[in-house]
N, C-alpha and C positions, 0 to 999 in steps of 0.2 A: 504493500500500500504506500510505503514513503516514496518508491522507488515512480511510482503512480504519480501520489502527487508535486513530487521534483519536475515532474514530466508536464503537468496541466499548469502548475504556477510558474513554469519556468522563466528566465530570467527574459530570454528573447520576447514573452507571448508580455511581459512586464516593459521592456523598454518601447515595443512597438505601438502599446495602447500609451504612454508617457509621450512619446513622440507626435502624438498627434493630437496635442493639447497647446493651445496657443496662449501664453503666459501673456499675464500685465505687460505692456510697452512701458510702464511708466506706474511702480508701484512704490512713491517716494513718498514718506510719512511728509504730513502737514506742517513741521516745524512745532507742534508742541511738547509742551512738557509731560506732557503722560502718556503712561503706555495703554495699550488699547489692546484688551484680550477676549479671542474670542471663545466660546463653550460650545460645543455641541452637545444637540438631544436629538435621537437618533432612534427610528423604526427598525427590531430588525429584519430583512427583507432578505431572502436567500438569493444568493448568486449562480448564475450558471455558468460562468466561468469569470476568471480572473481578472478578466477586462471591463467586467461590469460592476466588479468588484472596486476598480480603480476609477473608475469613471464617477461613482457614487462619494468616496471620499475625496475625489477631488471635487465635486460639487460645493464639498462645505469649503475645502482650501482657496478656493478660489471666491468665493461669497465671501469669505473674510477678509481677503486681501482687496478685495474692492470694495469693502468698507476702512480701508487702511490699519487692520490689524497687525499689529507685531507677533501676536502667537495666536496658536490656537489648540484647544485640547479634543481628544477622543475620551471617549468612554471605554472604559471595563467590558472585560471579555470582545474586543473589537475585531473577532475574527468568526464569528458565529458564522456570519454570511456566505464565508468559504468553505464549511463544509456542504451548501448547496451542491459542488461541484461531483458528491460521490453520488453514482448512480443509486439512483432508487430515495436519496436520502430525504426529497423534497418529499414523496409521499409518506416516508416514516415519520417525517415532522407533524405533517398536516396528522396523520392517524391520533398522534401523542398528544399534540396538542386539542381537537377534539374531545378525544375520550377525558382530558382532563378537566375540560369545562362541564362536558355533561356529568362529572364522578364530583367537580367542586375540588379540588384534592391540590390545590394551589399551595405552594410550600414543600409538598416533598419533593423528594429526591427525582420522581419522575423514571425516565427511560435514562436520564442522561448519564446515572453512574455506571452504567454499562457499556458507557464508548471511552472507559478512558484506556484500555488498549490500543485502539484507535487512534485517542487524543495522541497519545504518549510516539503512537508512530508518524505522525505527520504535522508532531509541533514543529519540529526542524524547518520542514520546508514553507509552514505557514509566516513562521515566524521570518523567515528570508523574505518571502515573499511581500508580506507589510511593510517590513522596512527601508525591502528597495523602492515602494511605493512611495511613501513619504519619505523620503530621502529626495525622489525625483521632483515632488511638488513642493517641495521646502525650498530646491534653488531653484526652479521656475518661477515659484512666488515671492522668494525673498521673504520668508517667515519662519519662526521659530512653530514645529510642531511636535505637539507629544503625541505619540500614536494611540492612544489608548492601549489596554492591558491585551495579554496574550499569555498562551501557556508558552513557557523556556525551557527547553529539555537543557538540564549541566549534570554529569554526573549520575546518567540513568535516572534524574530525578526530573521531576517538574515543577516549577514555580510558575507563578501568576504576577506576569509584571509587563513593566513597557519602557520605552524608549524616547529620549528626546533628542531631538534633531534640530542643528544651526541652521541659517535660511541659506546656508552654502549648500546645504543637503548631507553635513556630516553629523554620524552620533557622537553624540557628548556622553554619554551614559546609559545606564539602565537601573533601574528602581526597583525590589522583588516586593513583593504586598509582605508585610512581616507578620499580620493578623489576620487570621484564617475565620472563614465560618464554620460551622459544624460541616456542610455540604461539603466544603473543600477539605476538609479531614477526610469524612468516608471516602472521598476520591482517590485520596493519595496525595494530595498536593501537598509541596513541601513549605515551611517558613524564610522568607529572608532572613537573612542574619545582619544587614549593614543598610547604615539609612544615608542617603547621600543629602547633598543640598550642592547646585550648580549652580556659580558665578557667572551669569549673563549679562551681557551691555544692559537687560532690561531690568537688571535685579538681579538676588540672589531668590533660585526657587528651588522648592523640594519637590517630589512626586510620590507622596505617599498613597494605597491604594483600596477605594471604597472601607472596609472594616477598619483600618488604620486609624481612619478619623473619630470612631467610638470611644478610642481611647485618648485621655487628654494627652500624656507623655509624650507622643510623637508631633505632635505640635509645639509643645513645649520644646523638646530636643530640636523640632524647626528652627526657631526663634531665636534660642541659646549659639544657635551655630551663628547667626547672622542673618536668617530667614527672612524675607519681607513678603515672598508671595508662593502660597502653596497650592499646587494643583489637585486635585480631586479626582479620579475615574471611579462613577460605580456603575453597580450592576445588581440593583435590588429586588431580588426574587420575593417581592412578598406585594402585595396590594396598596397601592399608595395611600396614605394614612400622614395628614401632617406633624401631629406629635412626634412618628416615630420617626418621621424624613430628621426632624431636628434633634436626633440624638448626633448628626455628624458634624458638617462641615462647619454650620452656623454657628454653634456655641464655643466651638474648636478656636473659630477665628474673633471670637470674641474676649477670649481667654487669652491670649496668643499674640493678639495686635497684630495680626499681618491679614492679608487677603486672601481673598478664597476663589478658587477658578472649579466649579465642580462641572464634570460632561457626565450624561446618562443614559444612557441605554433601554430602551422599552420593547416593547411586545410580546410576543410570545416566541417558545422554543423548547422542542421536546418534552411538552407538557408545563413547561415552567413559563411564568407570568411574571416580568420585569415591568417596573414602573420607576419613576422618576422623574423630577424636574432638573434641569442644567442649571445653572445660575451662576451670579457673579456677588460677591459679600465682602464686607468689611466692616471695620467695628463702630458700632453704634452712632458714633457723633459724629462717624466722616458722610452721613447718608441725609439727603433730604429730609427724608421720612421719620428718623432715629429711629429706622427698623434692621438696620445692619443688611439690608438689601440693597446693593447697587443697579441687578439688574435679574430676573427672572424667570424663567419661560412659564407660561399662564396654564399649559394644563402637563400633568404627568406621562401622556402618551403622546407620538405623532413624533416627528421632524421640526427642529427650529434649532435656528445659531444666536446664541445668548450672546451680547457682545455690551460688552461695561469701559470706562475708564478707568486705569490704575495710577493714583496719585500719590510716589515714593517720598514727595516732600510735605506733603501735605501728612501722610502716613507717620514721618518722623514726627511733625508740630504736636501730630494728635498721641502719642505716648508720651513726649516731652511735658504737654498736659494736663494729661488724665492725672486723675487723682490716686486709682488705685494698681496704673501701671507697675510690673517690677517688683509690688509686695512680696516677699517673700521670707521664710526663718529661715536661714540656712542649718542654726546647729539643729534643728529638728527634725529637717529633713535629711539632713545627712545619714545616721543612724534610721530613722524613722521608713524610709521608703526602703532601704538595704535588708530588713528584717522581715516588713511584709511582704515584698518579693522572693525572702528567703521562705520566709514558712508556706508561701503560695504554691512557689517551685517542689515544697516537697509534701503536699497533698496529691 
């Protein structure tokens, strides 16, 4: 099957649909002071081959850069669309997904933990195959893009991560999701062990992924390193519900003082039912509203490019500010946090 799909995403059937894409003549930022990022929310829509595959994310790259975006983000799991390409696999979807609406059974596990032999064979060649994709519309559009998450085979293993790309079209890194759900346990999926944050002309940013954000630590470890704006990819298998959307990103970047870029992923797939809003966030008194929304998309399903302004000086004024920026006990936490991660670790 790898050998298969090496053969369907190949890199020729990848440059010939890139080559026939006619880039901005003239994609020169307006001379302001902020940076302009854009978020995708995204249908997912099976592919039947690779160039339709490409054709679709460049839909949004280019919609962004002709609104004069500096970057823009994918969402979580950004590869679903490509397993359209294995025969038969579009009618196994539609089956799964069916039977899962008339049984109601939204939440579990579904058909999907029984393709991760499958997964496990043809993450390689997915994973090439994305990359070289946005790689190519990165320096056609002269934009920073994260490609949203994907499975990364190292080590017979799998992780759940993604990549960001200079608007030269080279990778700058790669991110592994370090916080797992229950569903990416049973799978097999493995933990990152190392959390970056990249030095960009447009900031310093992290790319932590979808679950990361539940927990406040990894925002905090953002921010501690120099963070100003952190990106978001999810991919929420459960019914969209607003309480529970703001266990992540919002309260993350509240706590955190820096921004928030979250992309999302909706529809259905092998039984399983993703919702989400895309959005752009910041902390409370940088916002019109003082609702720590910069920018939002209006409903949890469907296609839309959430695009906000990101203001680094304005960002610095408002911590400089705030009242209860910075609080912090160190002698408490020192000992304090070491002890309950010790006794957590050993339940």
């Amino acid at each position: 099957m790898e050998k298969w799909f090496r053969w369907k995403l190949g890199e020729d059937r990848i440059r010939t649909s890139l080559s026939s894409i006619k880039a901005l003549e003239n994609n020169h930022k307006d001379g302001r002071g902020s940076i302009r990022a854009a978020a995708v929310q995204r249908k997912i829509t099976a592919a039947k081959n690779v160039e339709a595959y490409a054709y679709r994310m460049e839909s949004f790259v280019k919609s962004a850069a002709e609104k004069g975006c500096d970057i823009i983000a994918f969402p979580e799991y950004n590869f679903f669309e490509l397993l359209g390409i294995i025969p038969g696999f579009n009618l196994l979807n539609r089956c799964l997904n069916k039977r899962q609406v008339i049984h109601a059974e939204s939440g579990s596990d579904s058909g999907l933990s029984k393709l991760y032999p499958l997964l496990c064979s043809i993450s390689t060649p997915i994973q090439a195959a994305i990359e070289s994709i946005m790689c190519g519309l990165a320096s056609k559009y002269s934009i920073y893009i994260y490609t949203g998450s994907y499975f990364i085979r190292e080590n017979d293993h799998l992780y759940n991560g993604g990549a960001i790309i200079s608007r030269e079209g080279d990778i700058l890194g790669r991110q592994m999701k370090l916080h797992l759900t229950d569903f990416e346990e049973k799978l097999g999926i493995k933990r990152g062990n190392e959390f970056k944050v990249f030095s960009l002309d447009i900031g310093n940013i992290a790319f932590p992924v979808c679950m990361d954000a539940t927990y406040y630590e990894v925002f905090n470890l953002a921010r501690s390193r120099g963070c100003d704006v952190v990106v978001l990819p999810i991919a929420n298998n459960e019914e969209y519900r607003r309480p529970r959307a703001l266990r992540g990103i919002w309260p993350r970047v509240q706590e955190a003082h820096v921004y928030g870029i979250k992309a999302a992923l909706n529809g259905w797939f092998c039984g399983l039912h993703f919702t989400g809003k895309a959005g752009i966030f910041a902390p409370i008194g940088m916002t019109p509203r003082e609702d720590g929304v910069v920018a939002v998309s209006e409903h949890p399903e469907g296609d839309f490019l959430i695009v906000g302004e990101i203001d680094l000086e304005a960002l610095c004024k408002e911590r400089e500010e705030d009242e209860y920026y910075g609080d912090s006990n160190p002698e408490f936490e020192k000992t304090y946090y070491f002890n309950t991660y010790l006794s957590c670790s050993k339940c």
